[in-house]
N, C-alpha and C positions, 0 to 999 in steps of 0.2 A: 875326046872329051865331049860329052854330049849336055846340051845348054839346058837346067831345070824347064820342065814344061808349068805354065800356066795352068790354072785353073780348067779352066774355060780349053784349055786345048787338048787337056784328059780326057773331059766329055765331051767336045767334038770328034768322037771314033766311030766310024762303022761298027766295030766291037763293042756289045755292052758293058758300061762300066757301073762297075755298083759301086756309089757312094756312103761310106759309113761315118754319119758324124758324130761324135762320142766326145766325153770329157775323162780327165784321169781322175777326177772325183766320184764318178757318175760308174754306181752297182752294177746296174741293169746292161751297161754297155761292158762293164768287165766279165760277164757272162756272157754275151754276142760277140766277141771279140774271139774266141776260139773258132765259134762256132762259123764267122766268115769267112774264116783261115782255109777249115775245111772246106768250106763251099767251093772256093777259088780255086783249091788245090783237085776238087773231085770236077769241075768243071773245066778243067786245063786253060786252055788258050780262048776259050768259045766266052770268058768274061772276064774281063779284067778291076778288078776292085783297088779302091784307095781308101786310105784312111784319114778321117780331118778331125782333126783335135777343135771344136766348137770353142777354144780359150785362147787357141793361138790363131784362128782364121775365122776374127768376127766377120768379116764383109762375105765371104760366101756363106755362114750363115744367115745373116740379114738378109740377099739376096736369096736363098730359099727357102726362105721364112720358119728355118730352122725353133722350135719352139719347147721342145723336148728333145732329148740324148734318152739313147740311140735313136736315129733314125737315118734309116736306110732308103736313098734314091738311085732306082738304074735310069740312067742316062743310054741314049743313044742318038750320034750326029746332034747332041746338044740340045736335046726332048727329052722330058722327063717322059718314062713308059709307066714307072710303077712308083711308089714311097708308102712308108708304114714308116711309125714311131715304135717303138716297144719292142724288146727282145723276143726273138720269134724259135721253134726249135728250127734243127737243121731241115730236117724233112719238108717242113710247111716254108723254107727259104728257097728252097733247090726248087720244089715242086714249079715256084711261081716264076724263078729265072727259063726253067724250062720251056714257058710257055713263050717268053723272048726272042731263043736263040736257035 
């Protein structure tokens, strides 16, 4: 049985992790919300994404100065490399992790 990871221990990986923060009220993220699925899935192992509900995890909100849903932060070893607010297509998401990984 393996112990829920931290926050902060997600984004501490060598491996890029794309964070997506989103609400269950929030359109624009019910529309990014496939589309990162795919991303994750066409990028195997080479990035790992998570998803934060912005209404169930104020504090890592606040802490990155989350101000709009969706918006999407890759992390790596705990550095932010990239972030955008606003639903983006897949093409112009892949292209940008690509330049990451």
């Amino acid at each position: 049985m393996s112990k829920k990871k931290t926050f902060s221990q997600l984004i501490n990986s060598d491996t890029p992790v794309l964070v997506d923060f989103h609400a269950d009220w929030c359109g624009p993220c019910k529309m990014l919300s496939p589309i990162v699925k795919q991303v994750a899935s066409e990028m195997g192992g080479r990035v790992k994404v998570v998803k934060v509900d912005v209404d169930r995890n104020q504090a890592a909100a606040m802490k990155y100065g989350i101000r709009g849903v969706p918006t999407l932060i890759l992390f790596k070893n705990g550095k932010i490399l990239w972030r955008q607010s606003g639903a983006m297509p897949k093409k112009a998401l892949l292209d940008i992790l690509q330049r990451f990984v």
